[in-house]
N, C-alpha and C positions, 0 to 999 in steps of 0.2 A: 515557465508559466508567466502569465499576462495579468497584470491590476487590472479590474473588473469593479464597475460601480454595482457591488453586491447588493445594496438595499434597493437598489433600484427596479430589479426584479426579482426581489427575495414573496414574492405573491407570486408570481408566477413558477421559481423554483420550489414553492410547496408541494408542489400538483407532481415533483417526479420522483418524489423519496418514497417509495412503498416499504411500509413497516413488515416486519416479519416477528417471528416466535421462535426462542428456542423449540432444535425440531426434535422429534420424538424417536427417530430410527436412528438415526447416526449419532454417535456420542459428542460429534462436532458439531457446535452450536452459533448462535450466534447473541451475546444481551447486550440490550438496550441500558445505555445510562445516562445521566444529567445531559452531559455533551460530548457523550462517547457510542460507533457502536461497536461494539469489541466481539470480532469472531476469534474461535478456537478452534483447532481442526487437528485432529488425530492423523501423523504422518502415513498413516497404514491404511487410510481409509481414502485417501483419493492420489491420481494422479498428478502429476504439476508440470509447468513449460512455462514458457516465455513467446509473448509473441508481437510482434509490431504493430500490429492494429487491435482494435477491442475485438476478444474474442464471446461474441454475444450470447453465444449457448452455450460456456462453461456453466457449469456449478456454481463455480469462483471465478474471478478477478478483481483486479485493482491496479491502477498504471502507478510506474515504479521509476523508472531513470529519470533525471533532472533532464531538459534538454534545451540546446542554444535557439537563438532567435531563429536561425536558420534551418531550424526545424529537422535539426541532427543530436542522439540519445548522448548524451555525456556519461561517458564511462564505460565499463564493458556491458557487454551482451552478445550469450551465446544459446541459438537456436537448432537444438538437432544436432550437436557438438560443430557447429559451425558457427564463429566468429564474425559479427557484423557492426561492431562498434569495439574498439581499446580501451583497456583498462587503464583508468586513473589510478595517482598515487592514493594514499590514503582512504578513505570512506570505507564502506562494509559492502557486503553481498547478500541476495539469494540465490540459492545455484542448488543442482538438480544432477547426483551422481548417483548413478545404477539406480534409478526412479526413487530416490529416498533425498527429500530436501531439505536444506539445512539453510538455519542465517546467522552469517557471521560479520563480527567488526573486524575485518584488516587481513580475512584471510578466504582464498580463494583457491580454491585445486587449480592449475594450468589446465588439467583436461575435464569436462565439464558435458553434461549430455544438454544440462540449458543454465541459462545464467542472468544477472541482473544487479548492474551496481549503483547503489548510492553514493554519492562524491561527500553526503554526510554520515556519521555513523552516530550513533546515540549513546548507547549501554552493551560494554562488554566485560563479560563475566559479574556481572551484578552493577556495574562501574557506572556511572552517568558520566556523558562528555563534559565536563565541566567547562572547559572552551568554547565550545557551542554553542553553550549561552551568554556568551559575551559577545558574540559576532552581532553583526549591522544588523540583519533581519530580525533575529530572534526575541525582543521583545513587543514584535507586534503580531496583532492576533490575525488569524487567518486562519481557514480550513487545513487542516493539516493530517498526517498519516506518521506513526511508527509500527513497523514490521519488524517483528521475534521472535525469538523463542523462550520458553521457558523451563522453569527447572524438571517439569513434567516431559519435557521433551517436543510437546505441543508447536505447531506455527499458530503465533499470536499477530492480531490484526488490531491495531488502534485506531482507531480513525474518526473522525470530525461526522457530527450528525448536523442537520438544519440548524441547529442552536449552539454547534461547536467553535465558534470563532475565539482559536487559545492560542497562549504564545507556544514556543519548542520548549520553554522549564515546565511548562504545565502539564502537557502531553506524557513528554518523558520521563515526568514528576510520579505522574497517574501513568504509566505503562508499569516503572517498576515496583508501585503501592499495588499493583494485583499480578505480580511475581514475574514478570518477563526479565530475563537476565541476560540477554543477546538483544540488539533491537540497531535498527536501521531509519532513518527521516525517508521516506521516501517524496517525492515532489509534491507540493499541496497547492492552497491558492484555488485559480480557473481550473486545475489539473485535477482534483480529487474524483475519482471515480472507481464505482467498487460496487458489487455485487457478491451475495452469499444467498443459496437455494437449496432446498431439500426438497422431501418428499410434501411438504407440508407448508410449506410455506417460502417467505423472499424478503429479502432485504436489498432493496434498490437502492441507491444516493447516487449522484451528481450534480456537484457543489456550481457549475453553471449549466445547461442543459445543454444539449447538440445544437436548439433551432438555436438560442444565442449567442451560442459561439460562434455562429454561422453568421447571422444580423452585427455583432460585433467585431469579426474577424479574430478570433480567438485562435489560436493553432490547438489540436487535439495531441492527448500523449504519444508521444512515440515510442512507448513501451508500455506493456501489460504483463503480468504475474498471475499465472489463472491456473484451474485444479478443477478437476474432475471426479465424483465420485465412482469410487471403483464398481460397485455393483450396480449404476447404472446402463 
């Protein structure tokens, strides 16, 4: 991800966060909080993949792998049980076995139908990375994202709203104060982008838009984490 002079166009990135509503048909939802919006999503209720570009008519997404200047995903990623980036030591996963997806800190199946690694990991088995937040970046605030699960079984989404500029203790402070007990950093910053949609409603964010990245030379994620509702 790329420093962005964020207030600079923080009136113009109001105009692309469309609010949504916890939705009424699916028990996966999505709320709104101070500087959180936290989706929930029932593993049996939608499909999941990994894909390299934004896939714009999921249900869901969110871009997930850290990636180099040269605009290559650090870590693993695997599409269609095919391999297109290696796996780092260390960090956690999302990954996608016999259509049932799971996230974890430090542990990966070799065979995989899709997959997506963070080079950071957060919370495993209830644990906070406590190292984590002693690193260089971590106490400065920025858009930022942790992905989990919880003790309900649940894929939990934390992520940064217009008004979210938190450190990594704050995030992963507030993911395990509303029960996530697996949980992954996924890339934040220019990078935050995410979507959750139902029958009834949407929740858009992207923490710099497309035209500015484009005016500012911003690079886009080179990975995404998206899901599909089954009965659509």
């Amino acid at each position: 991800m790329k420093k962005v002079g964020i207030f600079c166009v923080l009136g113009f990135m109001l105009l692309t966060s469309v609010s949504g509503c916890e939705n009424a048909i699916h028990k996966s939802e999505v709320i709104s909080d101070t500087d959180y919006n936290v989706i929930k999503i029932n593993k049996d209720e939608m499909s999941f993949g990994v894909a390299t570009e934004k896939p714009s008519d999921a249900d869901f997404y969110i871009n997930s792998n850290f990636f180099t200047k040269s605009n290559n995903s650090i870590g693993l990623v695997v599409i269609n049980r095919l391999r297109h980036s290696n796996r780092k030591s260390g960090g956690g996963y999302f990954y996608v076995v016999d259509g049932t997806p799971h996230v974890s800190s430090g542990f990966c199946p070799r065979m995989t139908d899709y997959a997506s690694q963070s080079i950071l990991w957060a919370i495993d088995n209830g644990i906070k990375n406590e190292g984590l937040f002693r690193t260089r970046h971590a106490n400065k605030t920025a858009y930022r994202t942790v992905m989990g699960e919880n003790a309900e079984g649940q894929i939990v989404v934390v992520s940064s709203n217009r008004l979210g500029m938190v450190t990594i203790k704050e995030i992963v402070d507030y993911s395990v104060s509303i029960g996530m007990v697996e949980g992954i950093l996924l890339d934040g910053g220019s990078s935050v982008d995410y979507k959750f949609a139902d029958d009834s409603d949407e929740e858009v964010f992207q923490s710099v838009p497309d035209i500015v990245k484009s005016a500012m030379d911003i690079d886009q994620p080179t990975t995404y984490i998206y899901g599909n509702f089954k009965n659509n």
